[in-house]
PDB file of N, H, CA, C and O in Angstrom:
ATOM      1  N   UNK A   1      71.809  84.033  90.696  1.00  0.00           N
ATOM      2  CA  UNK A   1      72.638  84.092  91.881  1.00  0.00           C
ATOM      3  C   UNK A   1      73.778  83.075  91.810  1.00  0.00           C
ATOM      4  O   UNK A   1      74.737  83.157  92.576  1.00  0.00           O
ATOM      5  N   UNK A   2      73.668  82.121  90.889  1.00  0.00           N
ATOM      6  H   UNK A   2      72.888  82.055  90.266  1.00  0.00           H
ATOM      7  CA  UNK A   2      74.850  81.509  90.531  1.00  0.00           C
ATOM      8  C   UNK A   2      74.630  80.360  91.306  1.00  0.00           C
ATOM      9  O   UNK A   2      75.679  79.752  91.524  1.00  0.00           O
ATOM     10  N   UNK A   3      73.577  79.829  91.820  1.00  0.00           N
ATOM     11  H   UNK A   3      72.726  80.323  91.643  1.00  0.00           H
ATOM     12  CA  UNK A   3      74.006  78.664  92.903  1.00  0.00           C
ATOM     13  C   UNK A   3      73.610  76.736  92.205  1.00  0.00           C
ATOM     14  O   UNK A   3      72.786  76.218  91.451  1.00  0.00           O
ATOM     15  N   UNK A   4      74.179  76.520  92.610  1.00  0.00           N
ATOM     16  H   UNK A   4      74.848  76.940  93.223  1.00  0.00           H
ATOM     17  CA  UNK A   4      73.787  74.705  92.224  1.00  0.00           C
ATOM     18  C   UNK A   4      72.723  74.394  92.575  1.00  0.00           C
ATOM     19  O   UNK A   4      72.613  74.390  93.801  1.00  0.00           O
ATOM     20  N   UNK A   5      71.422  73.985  91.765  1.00  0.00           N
ATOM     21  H   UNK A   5      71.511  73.988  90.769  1.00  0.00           H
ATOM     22  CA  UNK A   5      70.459  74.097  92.459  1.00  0.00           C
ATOM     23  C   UNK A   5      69.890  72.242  91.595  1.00  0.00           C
ATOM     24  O   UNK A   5      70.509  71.765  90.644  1.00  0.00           O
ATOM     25  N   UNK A   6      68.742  71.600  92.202  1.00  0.00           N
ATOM     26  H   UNK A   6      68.238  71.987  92.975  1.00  0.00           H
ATOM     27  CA  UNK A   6      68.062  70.394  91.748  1.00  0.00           C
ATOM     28  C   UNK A   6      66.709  70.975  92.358  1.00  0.00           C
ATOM     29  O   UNK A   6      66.502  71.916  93.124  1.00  0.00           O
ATOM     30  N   UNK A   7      65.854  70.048  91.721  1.00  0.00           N
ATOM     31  H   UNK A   7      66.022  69.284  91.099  1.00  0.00           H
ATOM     32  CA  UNK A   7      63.919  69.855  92.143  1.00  0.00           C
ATOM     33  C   UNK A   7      63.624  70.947  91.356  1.00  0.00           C
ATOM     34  O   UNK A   7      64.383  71.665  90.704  1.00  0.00           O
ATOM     35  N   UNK A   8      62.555  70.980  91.481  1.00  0.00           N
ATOM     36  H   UNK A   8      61.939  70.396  92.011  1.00  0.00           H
ATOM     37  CA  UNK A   8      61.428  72.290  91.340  1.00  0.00           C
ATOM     38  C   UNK A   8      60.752  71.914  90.104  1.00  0.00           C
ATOM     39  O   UNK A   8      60.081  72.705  89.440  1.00  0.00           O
ATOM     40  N   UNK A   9      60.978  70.469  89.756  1.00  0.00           N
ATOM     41  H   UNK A   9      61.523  69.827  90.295  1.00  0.00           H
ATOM     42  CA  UNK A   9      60.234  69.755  88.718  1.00  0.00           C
ATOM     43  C   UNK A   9      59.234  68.948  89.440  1.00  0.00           C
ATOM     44  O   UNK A   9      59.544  68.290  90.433  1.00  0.00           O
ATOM     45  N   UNK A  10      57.747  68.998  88.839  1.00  0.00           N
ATOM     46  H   UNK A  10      57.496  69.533  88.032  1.00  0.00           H
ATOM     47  CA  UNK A  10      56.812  68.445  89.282  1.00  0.00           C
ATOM     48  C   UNK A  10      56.738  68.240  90.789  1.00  0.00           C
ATOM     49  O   UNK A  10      56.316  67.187  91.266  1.00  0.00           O
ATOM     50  N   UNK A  11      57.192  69.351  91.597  1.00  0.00           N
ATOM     51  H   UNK A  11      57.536  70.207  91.210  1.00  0.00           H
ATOM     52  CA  UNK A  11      57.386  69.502  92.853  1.00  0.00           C
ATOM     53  C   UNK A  11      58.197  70.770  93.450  1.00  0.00           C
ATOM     54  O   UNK A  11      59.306  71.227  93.171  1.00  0.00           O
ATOM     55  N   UNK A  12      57.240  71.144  94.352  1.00  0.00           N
ATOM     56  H   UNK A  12      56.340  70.773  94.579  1.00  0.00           H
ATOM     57  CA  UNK A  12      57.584  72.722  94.826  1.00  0.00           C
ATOM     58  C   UNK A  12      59.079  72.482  95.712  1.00  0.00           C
ATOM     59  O   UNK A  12      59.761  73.504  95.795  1.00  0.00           O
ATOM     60  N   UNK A  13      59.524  71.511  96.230  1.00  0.00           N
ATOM     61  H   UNK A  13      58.970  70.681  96.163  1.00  0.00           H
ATOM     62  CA  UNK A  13      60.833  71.989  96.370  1.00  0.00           C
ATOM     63  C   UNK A  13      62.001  72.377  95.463  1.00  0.00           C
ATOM     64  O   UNK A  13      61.752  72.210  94.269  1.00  0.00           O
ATOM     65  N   UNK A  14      63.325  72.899  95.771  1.00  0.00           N
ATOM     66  H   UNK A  14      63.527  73.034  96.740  1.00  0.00           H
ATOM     67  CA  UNK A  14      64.109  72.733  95.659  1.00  0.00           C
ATOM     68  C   UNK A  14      65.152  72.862  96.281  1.00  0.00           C
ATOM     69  O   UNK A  14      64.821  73.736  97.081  1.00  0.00           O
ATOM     70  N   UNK A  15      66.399  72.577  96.545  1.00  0.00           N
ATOM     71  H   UNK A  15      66.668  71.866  95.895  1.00  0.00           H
ATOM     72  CA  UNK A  15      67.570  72.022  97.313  1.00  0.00           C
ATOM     73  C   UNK A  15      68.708  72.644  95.967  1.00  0.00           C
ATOM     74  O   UNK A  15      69.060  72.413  94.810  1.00  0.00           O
ATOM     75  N   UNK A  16      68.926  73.574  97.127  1.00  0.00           N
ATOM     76  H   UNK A  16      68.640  73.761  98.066  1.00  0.00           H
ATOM     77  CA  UNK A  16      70.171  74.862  97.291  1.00  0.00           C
ATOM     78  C   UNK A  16      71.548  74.738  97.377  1.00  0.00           C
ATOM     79  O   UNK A  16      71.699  75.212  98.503  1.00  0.00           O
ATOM     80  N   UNK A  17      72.679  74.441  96.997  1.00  0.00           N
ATOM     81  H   UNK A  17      72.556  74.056  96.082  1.00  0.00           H
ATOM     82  CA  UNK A  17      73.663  73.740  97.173  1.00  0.00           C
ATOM     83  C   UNK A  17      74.866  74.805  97.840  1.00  0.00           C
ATOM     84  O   UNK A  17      74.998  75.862  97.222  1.00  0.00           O
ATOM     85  N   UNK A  18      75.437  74.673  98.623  1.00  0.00           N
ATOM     86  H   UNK A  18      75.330  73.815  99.124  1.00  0.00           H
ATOM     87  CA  UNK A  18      76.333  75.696  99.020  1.00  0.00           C
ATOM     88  C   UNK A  18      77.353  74.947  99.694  1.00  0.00           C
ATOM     89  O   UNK A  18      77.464  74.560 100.857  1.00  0.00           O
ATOM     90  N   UNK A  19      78.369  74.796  98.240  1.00  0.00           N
ATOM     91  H   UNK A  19      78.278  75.110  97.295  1.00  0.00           H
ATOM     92  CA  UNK A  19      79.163  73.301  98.609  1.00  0.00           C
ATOM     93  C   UNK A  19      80.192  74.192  99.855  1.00  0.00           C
ATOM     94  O   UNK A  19      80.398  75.404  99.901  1.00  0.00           O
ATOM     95  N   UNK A  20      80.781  72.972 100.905  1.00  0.00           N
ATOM     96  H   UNK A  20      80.613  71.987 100.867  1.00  0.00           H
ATOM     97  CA  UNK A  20      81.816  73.144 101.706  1.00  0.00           C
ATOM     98  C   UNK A  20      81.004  73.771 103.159  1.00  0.00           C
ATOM     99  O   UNK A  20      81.616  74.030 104.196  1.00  0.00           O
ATOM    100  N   UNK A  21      79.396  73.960 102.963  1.00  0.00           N
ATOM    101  H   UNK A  21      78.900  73.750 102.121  1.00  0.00           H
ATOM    102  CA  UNK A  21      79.674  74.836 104.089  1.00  0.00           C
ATOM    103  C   UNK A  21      78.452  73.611 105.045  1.00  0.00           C
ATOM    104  O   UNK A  21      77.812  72.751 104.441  1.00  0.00           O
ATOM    105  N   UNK A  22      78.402  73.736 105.974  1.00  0.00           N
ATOM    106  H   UNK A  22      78.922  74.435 106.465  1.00  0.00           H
ATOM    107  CA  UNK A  22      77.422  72.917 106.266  1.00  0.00           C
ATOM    108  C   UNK A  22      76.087  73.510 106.627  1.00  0.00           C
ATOM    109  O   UNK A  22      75.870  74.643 107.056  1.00  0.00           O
ATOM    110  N   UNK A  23      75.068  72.358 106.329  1.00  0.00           N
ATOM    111  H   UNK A  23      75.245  71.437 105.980  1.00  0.00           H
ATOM    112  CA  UNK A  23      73.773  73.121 106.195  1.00  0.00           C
ATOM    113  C   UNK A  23      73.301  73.840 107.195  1.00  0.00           C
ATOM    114  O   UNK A  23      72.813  74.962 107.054  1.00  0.00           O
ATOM    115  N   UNK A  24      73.448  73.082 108.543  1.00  0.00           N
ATOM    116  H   UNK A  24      73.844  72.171 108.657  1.00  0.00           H
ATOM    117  CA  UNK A  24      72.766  74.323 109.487  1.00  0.00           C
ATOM    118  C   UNK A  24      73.244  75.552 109.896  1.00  0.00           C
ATOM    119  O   UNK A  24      72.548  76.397 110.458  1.00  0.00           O
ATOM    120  N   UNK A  25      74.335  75.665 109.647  1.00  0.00           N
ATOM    121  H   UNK A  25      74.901  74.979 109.190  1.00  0.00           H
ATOM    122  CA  UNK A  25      75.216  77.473 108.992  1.00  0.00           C
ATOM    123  C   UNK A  25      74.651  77.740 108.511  1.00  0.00           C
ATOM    124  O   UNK A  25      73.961  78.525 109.162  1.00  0.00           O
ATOM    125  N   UNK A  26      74.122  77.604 107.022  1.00  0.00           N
ATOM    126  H   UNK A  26      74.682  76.966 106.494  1.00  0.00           H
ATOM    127  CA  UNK A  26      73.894  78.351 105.755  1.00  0.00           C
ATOM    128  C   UNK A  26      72.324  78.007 106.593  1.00  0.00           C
ATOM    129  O   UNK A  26      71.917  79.149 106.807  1.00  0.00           O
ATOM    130  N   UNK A  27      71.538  77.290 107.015  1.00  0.00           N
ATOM    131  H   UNK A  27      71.869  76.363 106.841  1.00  0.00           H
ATOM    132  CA  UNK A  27      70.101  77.778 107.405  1.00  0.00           C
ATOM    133  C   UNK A  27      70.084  78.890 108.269  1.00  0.00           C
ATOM    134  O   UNK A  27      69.444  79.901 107.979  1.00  0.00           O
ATOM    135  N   UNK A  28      70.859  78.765 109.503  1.00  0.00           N
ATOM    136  H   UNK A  28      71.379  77.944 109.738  1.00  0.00           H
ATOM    137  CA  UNK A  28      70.869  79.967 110.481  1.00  0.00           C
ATOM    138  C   UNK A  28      71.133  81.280 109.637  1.00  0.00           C
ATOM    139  O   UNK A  28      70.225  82.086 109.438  1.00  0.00           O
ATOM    140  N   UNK A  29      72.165  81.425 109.243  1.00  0.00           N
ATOM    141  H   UNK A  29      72.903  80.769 109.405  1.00  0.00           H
ATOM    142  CA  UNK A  29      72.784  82.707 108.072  1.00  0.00           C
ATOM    143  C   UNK A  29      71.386  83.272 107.152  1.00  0.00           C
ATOM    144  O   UNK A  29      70.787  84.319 107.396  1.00  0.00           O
ATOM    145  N   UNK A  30      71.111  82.477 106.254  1.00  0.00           N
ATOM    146  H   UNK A  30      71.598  81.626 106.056  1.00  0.00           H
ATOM    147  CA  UNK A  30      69.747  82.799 105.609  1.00  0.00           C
ATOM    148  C   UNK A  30      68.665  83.205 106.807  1.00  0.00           C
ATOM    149  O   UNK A  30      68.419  84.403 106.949  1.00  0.00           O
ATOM    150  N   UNK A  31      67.766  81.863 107.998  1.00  0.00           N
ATOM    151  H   UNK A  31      67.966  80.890 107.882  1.00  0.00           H
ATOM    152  CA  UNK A  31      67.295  83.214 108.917  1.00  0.00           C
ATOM    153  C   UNK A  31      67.835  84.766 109.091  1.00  0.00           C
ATOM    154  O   UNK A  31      67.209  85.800 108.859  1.00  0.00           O
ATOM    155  N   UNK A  32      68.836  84.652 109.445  1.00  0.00           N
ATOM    156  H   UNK A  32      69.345  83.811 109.633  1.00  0.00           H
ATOM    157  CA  UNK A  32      69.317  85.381 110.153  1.00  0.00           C
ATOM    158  C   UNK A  32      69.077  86.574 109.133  1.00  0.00           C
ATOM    159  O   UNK A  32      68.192  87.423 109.234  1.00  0.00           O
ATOM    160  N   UNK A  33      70.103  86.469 108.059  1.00  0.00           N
ATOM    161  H   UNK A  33      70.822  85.779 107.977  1.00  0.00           H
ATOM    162  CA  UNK A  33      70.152  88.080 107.019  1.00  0.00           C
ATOM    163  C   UNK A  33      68.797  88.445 106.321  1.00  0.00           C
ATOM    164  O   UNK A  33      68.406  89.537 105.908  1.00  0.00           O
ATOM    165  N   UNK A  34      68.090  87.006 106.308  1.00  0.00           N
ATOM    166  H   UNK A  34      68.407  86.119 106.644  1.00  0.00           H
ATOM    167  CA  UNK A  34      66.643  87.609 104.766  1.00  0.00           C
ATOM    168  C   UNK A  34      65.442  87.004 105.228  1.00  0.00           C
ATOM    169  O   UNK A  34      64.400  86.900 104.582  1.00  0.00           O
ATOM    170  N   UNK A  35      65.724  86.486 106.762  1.00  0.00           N
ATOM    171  H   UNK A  35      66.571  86.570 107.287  1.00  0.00           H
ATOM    172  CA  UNK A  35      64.507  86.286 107.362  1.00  0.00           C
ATOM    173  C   UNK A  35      63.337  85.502 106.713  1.00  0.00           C
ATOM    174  O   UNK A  35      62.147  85.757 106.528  1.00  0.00           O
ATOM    175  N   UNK A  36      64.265  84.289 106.399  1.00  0.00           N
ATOM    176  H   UNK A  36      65.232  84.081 106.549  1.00  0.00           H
ATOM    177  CA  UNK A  36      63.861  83.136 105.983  1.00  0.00           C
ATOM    178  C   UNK A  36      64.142  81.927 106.514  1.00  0.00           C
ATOM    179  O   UNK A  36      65.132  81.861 107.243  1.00  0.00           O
ATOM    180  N   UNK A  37      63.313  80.669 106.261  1.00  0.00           N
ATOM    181  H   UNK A  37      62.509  80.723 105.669  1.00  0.00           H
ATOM    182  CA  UNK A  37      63.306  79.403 107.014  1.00  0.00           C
ATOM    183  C   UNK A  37      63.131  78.506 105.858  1.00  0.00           C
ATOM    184  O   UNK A  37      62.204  78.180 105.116  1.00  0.00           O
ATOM    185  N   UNK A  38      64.716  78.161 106.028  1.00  0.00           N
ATOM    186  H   UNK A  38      65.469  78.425 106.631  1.00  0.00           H
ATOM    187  CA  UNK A  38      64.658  76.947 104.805  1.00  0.00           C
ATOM    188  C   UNK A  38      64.504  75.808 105.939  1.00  0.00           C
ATOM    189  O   UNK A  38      63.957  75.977 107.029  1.00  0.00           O
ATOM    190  N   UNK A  39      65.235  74.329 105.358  1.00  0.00           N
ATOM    191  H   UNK A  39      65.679  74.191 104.473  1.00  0.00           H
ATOM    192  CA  UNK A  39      65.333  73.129 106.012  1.00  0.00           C
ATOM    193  C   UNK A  39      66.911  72.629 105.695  1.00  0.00           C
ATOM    194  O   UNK A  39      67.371  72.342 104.590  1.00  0.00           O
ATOM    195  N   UNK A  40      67.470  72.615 106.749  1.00  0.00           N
ATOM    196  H   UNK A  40      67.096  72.848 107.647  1.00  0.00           H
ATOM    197  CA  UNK A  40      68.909  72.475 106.581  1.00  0.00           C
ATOM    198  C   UNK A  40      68.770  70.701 105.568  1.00  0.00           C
ATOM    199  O   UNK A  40      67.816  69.948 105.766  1.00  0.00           O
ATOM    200  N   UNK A  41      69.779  70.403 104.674  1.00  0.00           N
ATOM    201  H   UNK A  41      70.554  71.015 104.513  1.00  0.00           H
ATOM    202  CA  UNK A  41      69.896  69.034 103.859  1.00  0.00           C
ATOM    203  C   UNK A  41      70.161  68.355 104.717  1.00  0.00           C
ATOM    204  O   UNK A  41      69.473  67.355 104.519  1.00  0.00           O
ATOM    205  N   UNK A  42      70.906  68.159 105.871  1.00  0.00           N
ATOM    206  H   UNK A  42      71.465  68.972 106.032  1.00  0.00           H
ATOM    207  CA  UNK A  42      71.381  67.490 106.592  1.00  0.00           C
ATOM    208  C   UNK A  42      70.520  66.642 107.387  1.00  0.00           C
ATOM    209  O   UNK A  42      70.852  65.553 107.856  1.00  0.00           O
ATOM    210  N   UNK A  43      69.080  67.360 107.543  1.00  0.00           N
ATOM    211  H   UNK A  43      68.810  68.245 107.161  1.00  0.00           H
ATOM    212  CA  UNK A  43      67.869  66.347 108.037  1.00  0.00           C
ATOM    213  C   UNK A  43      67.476  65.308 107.306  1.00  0.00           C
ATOM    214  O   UNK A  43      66.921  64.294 107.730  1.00  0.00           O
ATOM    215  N   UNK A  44      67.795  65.587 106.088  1.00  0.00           N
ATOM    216  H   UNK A  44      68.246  66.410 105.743  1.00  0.00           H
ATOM    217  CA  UNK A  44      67.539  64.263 105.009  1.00  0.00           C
ATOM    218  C   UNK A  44      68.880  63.220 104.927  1.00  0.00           C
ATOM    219  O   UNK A  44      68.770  62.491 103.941  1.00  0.00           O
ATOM    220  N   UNK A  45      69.817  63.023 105.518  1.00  0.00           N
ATOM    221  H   UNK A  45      69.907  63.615 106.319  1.00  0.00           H
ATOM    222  CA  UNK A  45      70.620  62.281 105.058  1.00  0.00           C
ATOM    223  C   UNK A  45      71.997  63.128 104.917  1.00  0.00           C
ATOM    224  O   UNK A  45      72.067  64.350 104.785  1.00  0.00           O
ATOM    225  N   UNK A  46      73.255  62.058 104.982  1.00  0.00           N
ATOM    226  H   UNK A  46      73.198  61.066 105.089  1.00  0.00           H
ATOM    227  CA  UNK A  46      74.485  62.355 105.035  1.00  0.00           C
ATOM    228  C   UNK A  46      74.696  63.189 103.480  1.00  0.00           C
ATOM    229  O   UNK A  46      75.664  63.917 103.257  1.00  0.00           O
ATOM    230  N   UNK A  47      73.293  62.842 102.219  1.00  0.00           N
ATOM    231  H   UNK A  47      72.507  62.251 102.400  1.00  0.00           H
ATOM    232  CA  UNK A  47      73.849  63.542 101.136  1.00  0.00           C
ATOM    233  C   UNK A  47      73.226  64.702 100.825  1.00  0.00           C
ATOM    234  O   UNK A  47      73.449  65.366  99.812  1.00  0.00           O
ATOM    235  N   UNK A  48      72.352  64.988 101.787  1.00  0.00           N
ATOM    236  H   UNK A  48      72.171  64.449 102.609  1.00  0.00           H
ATOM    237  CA  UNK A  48      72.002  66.588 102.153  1.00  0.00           C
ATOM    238  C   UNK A  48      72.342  67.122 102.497  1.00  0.00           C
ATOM    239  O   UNK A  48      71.711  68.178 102.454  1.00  0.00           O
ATOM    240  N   UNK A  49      73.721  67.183 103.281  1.00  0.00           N
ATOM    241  H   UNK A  49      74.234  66.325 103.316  1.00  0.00           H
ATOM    242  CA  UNK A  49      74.584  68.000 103.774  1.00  0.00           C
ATOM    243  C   UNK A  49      75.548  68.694 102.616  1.00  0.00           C
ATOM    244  O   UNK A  49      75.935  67.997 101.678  1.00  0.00           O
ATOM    245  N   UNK A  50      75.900  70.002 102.710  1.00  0.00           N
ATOM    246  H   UNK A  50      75.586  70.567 103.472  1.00  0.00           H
ATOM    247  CA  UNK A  50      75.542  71.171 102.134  1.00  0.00           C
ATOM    248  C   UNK A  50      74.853  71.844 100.975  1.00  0.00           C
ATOM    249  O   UNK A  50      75.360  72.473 100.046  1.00  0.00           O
ATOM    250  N   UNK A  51      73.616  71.582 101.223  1.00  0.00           N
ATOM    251  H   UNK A  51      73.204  71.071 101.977  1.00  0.00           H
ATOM    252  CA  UNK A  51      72.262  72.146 100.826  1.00  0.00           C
ATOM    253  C   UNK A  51      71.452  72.336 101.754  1.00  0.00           C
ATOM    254  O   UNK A  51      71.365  71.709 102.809  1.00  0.00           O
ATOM    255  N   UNK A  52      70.619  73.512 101.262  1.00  0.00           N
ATOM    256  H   UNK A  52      70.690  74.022 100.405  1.00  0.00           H
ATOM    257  CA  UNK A  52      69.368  73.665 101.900  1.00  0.00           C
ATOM    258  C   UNK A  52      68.314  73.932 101.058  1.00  0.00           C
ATOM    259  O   UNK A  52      68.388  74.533  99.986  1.00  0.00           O
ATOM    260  N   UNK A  53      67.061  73.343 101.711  1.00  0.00           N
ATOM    261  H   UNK A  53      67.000  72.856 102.582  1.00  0.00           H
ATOM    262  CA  UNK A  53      65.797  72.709 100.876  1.00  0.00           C
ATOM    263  C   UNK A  53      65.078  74.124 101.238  1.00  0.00           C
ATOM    264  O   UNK A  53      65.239  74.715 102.305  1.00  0.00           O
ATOM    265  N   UNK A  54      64.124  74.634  99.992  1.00  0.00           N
ATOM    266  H   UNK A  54      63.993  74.154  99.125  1.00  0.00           H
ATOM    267  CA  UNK A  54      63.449  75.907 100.195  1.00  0.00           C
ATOM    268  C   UNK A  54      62.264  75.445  99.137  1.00  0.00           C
ATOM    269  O   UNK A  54      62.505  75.058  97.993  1.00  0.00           O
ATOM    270  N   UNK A  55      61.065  75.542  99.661  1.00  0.00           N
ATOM    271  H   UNK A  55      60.870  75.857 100.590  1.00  0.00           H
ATOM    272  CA  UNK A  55      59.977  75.664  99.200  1.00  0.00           C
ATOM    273  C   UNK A  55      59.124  76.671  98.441  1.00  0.00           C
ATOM    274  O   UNK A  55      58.718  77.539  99.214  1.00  0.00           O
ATOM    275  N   UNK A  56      58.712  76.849  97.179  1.00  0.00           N
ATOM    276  H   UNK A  56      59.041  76.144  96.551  1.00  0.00           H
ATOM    277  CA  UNK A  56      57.594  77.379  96.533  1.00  0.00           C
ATOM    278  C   UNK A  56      56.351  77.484  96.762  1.00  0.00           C
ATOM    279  O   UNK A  56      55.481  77.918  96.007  1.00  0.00           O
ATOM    280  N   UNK A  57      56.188  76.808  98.540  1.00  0.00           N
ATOM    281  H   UNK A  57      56.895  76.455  99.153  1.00  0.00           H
ATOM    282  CA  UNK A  57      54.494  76.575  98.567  1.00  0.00           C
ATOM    283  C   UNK A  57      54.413  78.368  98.947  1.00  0.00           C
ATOM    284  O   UNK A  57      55.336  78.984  99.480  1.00  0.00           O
ATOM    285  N   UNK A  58      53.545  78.762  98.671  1.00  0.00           N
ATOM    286  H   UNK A  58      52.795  78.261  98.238  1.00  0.00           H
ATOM    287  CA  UNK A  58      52.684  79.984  99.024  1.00  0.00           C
ATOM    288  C   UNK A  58      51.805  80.227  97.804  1.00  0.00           C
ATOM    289  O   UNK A  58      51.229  79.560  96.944  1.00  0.00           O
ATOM    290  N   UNK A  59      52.009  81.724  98.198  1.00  0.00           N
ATOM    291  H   UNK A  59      52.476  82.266  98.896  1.00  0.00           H
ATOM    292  CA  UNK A  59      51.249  82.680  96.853  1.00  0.00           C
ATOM    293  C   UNK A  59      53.047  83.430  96.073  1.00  0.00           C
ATOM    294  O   UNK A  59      54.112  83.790  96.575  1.00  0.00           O
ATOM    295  N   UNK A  60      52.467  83.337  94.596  1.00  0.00           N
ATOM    296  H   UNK A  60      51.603  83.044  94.188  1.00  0.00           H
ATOM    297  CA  UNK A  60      53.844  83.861  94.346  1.00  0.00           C
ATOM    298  C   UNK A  60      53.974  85.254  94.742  1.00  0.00           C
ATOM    299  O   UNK A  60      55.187  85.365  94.921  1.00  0.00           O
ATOM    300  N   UNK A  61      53.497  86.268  94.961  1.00  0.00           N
ATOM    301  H   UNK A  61      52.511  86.178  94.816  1.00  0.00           H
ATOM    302  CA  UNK A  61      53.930  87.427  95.990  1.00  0.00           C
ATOM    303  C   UNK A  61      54.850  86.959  96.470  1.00  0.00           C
ATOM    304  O   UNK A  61      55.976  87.121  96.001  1.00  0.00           O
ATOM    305  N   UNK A  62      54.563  86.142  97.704  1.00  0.00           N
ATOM    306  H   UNK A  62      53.648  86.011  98.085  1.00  0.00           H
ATOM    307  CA  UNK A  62      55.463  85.637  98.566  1.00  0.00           C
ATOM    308  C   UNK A  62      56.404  85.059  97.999  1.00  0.00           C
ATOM    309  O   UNK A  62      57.433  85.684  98.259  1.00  0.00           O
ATOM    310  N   UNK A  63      56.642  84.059  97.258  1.00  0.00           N
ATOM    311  H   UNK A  63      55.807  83.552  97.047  1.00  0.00           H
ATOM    312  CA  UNK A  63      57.734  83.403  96.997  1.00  0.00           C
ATOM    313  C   UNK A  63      58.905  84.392  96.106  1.00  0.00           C
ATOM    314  O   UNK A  63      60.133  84.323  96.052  1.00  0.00           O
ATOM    315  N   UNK A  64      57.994  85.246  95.507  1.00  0.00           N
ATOM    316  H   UNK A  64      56.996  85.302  95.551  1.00  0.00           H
ATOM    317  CA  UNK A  64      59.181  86.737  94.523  1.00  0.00           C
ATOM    318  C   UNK A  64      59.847  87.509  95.552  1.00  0.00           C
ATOM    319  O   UNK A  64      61.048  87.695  95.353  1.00  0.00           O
ATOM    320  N   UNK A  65      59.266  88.080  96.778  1.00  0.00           N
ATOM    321  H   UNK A  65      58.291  87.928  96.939  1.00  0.00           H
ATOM    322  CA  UNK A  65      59.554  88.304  98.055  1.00  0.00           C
ATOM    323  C   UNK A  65      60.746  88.067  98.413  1.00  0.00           C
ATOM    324  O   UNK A  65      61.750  88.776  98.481  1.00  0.00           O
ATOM    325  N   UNK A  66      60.465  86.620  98.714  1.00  0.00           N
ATOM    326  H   UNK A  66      59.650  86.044  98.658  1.00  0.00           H
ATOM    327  CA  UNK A  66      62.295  85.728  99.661  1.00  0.00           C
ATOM    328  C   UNK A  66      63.153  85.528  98.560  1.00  0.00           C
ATOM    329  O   UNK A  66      64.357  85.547  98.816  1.00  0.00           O
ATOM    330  N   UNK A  67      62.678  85.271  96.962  1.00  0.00           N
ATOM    331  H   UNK A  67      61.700  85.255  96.754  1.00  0.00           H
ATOM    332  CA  UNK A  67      64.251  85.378  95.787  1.00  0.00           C
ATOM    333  C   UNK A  67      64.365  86.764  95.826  1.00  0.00           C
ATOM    334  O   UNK A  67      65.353  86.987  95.126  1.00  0.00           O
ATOM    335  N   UNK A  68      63.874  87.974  96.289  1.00  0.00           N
ATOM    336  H   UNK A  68      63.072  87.792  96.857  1.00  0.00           H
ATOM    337  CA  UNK A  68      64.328  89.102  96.218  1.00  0.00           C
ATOM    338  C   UNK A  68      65.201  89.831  97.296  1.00  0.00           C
ATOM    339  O   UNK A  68      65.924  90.814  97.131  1.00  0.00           O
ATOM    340  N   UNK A  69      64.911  88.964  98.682  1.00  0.00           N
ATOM    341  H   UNK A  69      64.324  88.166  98.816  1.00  0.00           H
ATOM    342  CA  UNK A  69      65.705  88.657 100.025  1.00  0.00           C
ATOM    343  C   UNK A  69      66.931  88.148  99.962  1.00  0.00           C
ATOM    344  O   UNK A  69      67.987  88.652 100.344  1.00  0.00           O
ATOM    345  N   UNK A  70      66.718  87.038  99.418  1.00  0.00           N
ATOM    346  H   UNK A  70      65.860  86.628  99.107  1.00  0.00           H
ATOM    347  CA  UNK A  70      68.015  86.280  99.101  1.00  0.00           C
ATOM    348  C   UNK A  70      68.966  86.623  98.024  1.00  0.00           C
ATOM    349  O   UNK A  70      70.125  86.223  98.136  1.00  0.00           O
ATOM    350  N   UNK A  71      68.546  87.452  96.797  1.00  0.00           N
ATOM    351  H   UNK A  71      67.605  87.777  96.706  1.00  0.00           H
ATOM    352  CA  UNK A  71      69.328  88.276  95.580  1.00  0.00           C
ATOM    353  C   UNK A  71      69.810  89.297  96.576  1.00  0.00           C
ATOM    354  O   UNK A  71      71.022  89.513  96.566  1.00  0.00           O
ATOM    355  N   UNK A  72      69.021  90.003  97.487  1.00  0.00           N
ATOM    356  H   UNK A  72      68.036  89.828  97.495  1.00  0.00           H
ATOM    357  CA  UNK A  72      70.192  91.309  98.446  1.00  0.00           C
ATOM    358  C   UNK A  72      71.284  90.519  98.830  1.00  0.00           C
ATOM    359  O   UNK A  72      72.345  90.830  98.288  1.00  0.00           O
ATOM    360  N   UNK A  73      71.315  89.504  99.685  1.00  0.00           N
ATOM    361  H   UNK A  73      70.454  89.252 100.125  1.00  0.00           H
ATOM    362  CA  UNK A  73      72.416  88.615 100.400  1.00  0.00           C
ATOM    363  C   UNK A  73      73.466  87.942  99.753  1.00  0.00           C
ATOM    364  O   UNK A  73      74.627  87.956 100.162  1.00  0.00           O
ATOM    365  N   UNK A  74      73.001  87.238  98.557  1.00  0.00           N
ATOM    366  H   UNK A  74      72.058  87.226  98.224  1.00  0.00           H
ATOM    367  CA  UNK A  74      74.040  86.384  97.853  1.00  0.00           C
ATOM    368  C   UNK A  74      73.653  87.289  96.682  1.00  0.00           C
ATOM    369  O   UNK A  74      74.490  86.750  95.957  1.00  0.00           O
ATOM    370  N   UNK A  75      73.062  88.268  95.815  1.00  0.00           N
ATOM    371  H   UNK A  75      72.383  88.706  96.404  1.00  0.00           H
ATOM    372  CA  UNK A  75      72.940  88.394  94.667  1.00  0.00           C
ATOM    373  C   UNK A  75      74.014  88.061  93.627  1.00  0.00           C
ATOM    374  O   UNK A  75      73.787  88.230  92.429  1.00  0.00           O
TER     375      UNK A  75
END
């Protein structure tokens, strides 16, 4: 999907980069189109702002699921 991405080493997050826009846009937008709940960056600090943090915890069903949600939207 082309996006700037960090984590997902020795830890189920990772943090989504979607430079210029600010995070709680791009969280609402993602609810909104693929009916998902990330964590806007901006709760972590002035250098979380534009990213959003999305988690691997589940079953992978689920987690192939929301990258297949999110490939319709931004593919």
């Amino acid at each position: 999907m082309g996006f700037e991405v960090y984590g997902g080493v020795n830890a189920p997050y990772v943090w989504v980069g979607f430079e210029g826009r600010p995070s709680w846009d791009v969280f609402a937008e993602i609810l909104e189109k693929c009916n998902l709940v990330t964590t806007p960056g901006s709760g972590f600090g002035p250098s979380g702002e534009g990213f959003v943090r999305v988690s691997a915890f589940g079953n992978r069903s689920d987690v192939e699921e929301a990258i297949e949600r999110l490939k319709k939207v931004y593919g």
